[in-house]
C-alpha positions as CSV (number, residue, x, y, z in Angstrom):
1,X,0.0,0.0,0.0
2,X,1.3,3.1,-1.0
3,X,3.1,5.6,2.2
4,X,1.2,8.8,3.0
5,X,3.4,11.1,2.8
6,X,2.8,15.0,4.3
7,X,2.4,17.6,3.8
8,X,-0.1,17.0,0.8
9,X,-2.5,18.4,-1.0
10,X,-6.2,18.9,0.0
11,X,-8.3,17.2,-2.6
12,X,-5.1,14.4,-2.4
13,X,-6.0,13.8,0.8
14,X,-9.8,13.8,0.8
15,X,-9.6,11.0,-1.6
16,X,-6.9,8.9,-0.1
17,X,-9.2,9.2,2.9
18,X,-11.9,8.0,0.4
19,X,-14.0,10.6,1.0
20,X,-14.2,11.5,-3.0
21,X,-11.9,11.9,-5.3
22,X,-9.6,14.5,-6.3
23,X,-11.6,16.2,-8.6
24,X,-15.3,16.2,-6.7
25,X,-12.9,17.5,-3.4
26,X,-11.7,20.5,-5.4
27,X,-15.6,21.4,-6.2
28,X,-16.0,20.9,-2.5
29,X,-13.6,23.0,-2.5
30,X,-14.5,26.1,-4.6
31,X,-18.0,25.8,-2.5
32,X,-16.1,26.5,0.9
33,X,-17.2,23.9,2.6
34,X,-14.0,22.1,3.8
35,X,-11.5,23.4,6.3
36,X,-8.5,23.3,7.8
37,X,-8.0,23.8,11.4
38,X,-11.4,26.0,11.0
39,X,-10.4,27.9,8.4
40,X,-11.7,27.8,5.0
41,X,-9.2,25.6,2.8
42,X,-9.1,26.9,-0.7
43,X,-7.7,24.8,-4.1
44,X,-4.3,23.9,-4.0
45,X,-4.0,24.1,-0.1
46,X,-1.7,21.6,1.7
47,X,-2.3,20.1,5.2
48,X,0.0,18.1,7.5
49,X,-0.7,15.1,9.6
50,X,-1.7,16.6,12.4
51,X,-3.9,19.3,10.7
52,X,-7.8,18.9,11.3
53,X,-9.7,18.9,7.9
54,X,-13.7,18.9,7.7
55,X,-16.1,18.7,5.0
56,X,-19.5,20.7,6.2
57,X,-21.9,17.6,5.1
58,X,-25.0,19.3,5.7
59,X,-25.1,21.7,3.2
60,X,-27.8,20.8,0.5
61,X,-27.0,19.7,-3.1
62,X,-23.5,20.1,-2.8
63,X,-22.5,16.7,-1.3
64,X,-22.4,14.3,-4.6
65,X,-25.0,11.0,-4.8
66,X,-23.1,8.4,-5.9
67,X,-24.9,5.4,-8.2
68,X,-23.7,2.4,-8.9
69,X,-24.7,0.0,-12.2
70,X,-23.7,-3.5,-13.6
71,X,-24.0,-3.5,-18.0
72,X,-23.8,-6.0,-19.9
73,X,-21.4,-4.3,-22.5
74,X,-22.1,-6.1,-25.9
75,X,-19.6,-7.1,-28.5
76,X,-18.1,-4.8,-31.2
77,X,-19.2,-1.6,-28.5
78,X,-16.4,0.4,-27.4
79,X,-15.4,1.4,-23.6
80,X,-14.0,4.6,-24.2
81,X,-13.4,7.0,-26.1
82,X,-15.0,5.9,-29.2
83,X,-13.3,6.5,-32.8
84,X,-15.8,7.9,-35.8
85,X,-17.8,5.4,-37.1
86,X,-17.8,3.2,-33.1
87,X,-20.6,3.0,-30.9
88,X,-20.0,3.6,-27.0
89,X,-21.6,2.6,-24.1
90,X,-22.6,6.2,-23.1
91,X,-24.3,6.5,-26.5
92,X,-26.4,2.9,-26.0
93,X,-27.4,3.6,-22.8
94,X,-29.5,6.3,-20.7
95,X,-27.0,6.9,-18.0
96,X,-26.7,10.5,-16.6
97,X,-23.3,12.7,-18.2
98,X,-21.5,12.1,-15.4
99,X,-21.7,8.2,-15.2
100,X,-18.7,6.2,-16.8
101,X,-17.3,3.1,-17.2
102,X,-15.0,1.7,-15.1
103,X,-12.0,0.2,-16.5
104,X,-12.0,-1.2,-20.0
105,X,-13.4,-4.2,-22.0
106,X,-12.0,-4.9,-25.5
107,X,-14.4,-3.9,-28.4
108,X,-13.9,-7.9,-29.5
109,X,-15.1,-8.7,-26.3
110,X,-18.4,-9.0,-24.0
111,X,-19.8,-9.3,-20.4
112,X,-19.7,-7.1,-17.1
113,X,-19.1,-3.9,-17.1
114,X,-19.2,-1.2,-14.0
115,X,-20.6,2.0,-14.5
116,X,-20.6,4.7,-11.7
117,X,-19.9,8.4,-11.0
118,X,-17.8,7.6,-8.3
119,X,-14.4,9.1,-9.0
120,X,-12.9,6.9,-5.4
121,X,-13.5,3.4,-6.9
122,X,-11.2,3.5,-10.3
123,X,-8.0,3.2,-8.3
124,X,-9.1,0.8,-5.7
125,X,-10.8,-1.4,-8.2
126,X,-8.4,-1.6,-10.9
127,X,-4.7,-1.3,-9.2
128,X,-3.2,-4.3,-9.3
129,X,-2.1,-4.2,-5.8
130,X,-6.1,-5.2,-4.5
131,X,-5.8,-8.1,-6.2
132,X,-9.4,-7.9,-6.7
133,X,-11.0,-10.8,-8.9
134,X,-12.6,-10.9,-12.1
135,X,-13.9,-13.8,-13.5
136,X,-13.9,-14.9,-17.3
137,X,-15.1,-17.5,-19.6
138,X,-13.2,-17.8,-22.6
139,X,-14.1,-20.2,-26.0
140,X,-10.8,-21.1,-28.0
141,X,-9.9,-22.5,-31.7
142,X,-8.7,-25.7,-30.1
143,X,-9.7,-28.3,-27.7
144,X,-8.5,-27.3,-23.8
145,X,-6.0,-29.8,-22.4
146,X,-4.3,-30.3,-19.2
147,X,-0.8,-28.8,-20.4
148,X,-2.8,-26.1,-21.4
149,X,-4.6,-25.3,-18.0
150,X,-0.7,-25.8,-16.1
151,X,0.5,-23.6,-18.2
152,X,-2.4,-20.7,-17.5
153,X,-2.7,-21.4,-14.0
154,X,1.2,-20.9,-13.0
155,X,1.8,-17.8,-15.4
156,X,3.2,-16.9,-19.1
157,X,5.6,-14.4,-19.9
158,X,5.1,-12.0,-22.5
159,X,6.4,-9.8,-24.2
160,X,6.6,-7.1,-21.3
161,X,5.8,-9.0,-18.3
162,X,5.0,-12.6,-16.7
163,X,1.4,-13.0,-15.5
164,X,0.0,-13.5,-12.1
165,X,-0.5,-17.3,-10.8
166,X,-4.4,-17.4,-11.4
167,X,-7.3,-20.0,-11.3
168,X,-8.2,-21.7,-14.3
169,X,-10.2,-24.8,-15.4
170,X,-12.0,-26.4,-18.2
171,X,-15.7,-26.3,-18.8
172,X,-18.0,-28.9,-20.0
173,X,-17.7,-27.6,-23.6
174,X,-13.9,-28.7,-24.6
175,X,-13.2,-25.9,-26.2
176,X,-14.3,-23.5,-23.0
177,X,-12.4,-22.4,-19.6
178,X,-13.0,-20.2,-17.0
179,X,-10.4,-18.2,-16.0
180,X,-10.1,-15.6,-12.7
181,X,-7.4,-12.7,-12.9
182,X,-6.2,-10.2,-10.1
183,X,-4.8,-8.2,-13.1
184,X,-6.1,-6.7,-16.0
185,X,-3.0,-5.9,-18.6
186,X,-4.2,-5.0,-22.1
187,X,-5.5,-8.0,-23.8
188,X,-4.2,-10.2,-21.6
189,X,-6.2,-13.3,-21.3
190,X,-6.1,-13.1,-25.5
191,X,-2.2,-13.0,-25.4
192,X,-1.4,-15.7,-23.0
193,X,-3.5,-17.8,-25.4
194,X,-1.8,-16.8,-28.2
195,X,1.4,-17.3,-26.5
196,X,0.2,-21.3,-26.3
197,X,-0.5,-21.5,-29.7
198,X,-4.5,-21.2,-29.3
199,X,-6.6,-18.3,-30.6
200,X,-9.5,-17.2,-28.6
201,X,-13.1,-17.2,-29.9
202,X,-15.0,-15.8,-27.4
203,X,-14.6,-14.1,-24.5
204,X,-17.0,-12.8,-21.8
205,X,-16.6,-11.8,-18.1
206,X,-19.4,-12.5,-15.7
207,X,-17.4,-11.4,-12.7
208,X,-15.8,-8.4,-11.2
209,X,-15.5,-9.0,-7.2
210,X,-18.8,-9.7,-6.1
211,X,-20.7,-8.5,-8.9
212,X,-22.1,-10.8,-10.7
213,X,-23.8,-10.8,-14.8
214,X,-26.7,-12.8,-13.8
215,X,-29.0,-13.4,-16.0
216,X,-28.6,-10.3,-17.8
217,X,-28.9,-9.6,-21.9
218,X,-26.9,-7.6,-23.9
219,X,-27.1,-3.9,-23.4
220,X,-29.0,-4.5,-20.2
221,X,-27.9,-2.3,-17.1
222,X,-29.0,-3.0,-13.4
223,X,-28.7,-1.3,-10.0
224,X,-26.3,-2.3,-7.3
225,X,-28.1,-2.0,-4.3
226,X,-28.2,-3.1,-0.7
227,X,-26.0,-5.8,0.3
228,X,-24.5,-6.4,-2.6
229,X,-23.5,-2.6,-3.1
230,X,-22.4,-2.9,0.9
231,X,-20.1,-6.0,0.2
232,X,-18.7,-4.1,-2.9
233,X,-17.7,-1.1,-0.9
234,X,-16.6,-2.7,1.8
235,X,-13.9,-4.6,0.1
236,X,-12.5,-1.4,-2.1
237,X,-12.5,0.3,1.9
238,X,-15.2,2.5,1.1
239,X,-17.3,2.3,3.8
């Protein structure tokens, strides 16, 4: 975990106090509701370790309302930032402006998605220092075999790094696994099959921690609610 290290900047420290993130403290900010030591803290202002910062949370409207959504991205739609001619998610779906995906989800691929304004949860979710899970079920060209699922489950090295030890075993279909990474490198379920000679058909997540597809259709969003938005928070240490 990373060291604190003082003195640091306000919105620097709201958010690694997970209060919100860096942007969404300096609008707290600009509003005048946080302080230091009683004083009004303005953007840019640094506090120490021993300094006492609050955030007035009874103000009206100003404090952000954080939702929460699993989608089930379809194939050939784009995460971000979407090229002329590609559809997006933001464009498919009715989610307000300030709503975005978390993470990313090759355009060749399908399955869970996470979409929140919540600026706090993209670190905590993604670094690969949580080792949070995500679960997978892949389809490739060629029938799955034990050397195969040895080789997955102890790591590959690629081009630019070796992967994680991970869990991995066949499905009924022969051609089928299910994998679970605490990593997310880009493309990197695709490349460690291409490194074994196989070329992947298919692939879908249906996990991310302990969110869960369902049965969801393509294109279909859902709320994250109660105790399964609880759980979910609780293990990214935000409540």
């Amino acid at each position: 975990m990373e060291n604190l290290v003082y003195p640091m900047r306000i919105n620097r420290y709201l958010a690694k106090r997970s209060f919100c993130s860096r942007r969404e403290a300096d609008v707290l900010i600009e509003k005048g509701i946080v302080t230091i030591n009683g004083k009004k803290a303005v953007v840019g202002s640094k506090v120490d370790e021993t300094d006492v910062v609050e955030v007035d949370t009874t103000v009206k409207d100003v404090i952000k309302k954080y939702e929460y959504f699993a989608y089930y991205k379809p194939m050939g739609v784009i995460t971000h930032s979407p090229a002329p001619g590609q559809k997006s998610i933001q464009q498919l779906t009715d989610i307000a402006a300030d709503v975005f995906p978390v993470g990313r989800l090759d355009i060749a691929s399908h399955g869970l998605i996470i979409l929140t304004n919540d600026g706090r949860i993209t670190e905590k979710l993604l670094h690969p220092e949580y080792d949070h899970q995500k679960e997978y079920y892949v389809t490739v060209n060629k029938i799955v075999n034990n050397q195969f699922l040895k080789h997955m489950r102890r790591g590959i090295q690629l081009e630019d790094f070796l992967t994680k030890e991970c869990e991995v075993e066949k499905m009924d279909n022969d051609y089928m696994f299910r994998i679970v990474l605490t990593e997310g490198k880009k493309h990197q379920i695709r490349r460690m099959c291409t490194a074994l000679g196989y070329e992947v058909v298919d692939l879908k997540r249906v996990r991310i921690m302990n969110i869960v597809m369902k049965k969801m259709r393509e294109g279909q969003k859902r709320k994250i609610a109660g105790e399964e938005l609880t759980s979910f928070l609780k293990k990214l240490n935000l409540c």
